[in-house]
C-alpha positions as CSV (number, residue, x, y, z in Angstrom):
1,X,132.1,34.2,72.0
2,X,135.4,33.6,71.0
3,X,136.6,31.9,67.8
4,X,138.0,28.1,67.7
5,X,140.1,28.4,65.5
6,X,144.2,29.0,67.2
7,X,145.6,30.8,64.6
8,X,142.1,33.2,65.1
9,X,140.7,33.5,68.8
10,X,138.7,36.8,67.6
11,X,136.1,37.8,70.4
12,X,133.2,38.4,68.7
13,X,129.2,39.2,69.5
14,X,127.1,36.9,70.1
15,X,124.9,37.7,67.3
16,X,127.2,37.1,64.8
17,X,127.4,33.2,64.4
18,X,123.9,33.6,64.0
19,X,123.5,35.6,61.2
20,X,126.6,34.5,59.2
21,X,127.2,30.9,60.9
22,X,131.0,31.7,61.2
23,X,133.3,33.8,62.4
24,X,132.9,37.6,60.9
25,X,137.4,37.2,60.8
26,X,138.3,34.4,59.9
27,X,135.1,32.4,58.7
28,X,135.9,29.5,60.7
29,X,132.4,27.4,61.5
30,X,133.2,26.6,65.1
31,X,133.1,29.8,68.3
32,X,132.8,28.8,72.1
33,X,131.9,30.4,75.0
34,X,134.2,32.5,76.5
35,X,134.0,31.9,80.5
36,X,132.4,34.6,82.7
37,X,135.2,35.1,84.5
38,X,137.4,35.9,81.5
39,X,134.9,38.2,80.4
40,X,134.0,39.7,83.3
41,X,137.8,40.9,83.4
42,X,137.7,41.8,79.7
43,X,134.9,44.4,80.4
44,X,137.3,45.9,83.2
45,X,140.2,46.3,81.0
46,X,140.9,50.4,80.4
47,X,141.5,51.3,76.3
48,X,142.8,54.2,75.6
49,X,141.2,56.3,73.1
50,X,142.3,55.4,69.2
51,X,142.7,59.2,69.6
52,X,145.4,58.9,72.4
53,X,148.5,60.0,69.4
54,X,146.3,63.5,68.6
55,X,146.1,64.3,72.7
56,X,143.1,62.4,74.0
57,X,144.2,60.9,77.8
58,X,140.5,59.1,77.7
59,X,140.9,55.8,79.4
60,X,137.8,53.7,78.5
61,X,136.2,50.1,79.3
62,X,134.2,48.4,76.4
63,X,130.7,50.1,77.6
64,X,132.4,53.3,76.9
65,X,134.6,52.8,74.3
66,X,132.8,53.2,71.2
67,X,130.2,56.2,72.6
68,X,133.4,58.3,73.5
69,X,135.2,57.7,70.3
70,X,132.0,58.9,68.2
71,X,132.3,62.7,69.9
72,X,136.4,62.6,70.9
73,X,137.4,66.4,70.5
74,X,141.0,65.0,69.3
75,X,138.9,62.9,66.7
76,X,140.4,64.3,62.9
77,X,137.3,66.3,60.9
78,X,137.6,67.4,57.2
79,X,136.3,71.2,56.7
80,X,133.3,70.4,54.1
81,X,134.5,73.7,52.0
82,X,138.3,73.8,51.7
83,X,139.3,70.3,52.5
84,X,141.5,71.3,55.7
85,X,141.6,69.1,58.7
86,X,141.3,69.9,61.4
87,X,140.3,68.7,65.2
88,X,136.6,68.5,66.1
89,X,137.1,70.4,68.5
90,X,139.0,73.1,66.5
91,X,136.3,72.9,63.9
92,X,133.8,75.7,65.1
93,X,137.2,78.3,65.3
94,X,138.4,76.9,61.7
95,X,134.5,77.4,60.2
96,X,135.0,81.2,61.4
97,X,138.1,81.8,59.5
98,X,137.9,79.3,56.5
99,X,138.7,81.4,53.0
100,X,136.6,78.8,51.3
101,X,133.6,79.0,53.5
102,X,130.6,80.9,51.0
């Protein structure tokens, strides 16, 4: 759905008018349908990863998106002992060498 309202336009689920009657953004009352071929080319669009600035190359569609982000090696972890961050990926080496670690 997208929002009505110009200054707006966020896409949005369709669940949400339904639970909070208005736009989650904005809170404007009135969405519309946004029309199958717009989306259709919406869901072909490649994102890159919001890790893209730490090294990720991932180029994603919206099925993808949000499943690669949760496990991205480039994604930025805190070390639970000394407060260090660190890649996820790097995490594992940093765990073996952390001075804090008891």
């Amino acid at each position: 759905l997208l929002c009505s309202n110009s200054k707006c336009q966020a896409i949005i689920c369709q669940a949400c008018p339904k639970l909070f009657h208005k736009c989650p953004i904005c809170n404007q009352d009135e969405v519309k349908e946004i029309p199958k071929i717009l989306m259709k080319s919406f869901y072909e669009i490649q994102f890159a990863c919001q890790f893209a600035n730490s090294g990720c190359e991932e180029k994603l569609d919206l099925t993808t998106f949000k499943e690669h982000e949760g496990k991205c090696s480039f994604a930025s972890v805190t070390c639970q002992y000394c407060w260090k961050t660190v890649f996820a990926s790097g995490l594992p080496e940093h765990m073996g060498i952390c001075d804090k670690m008891p």
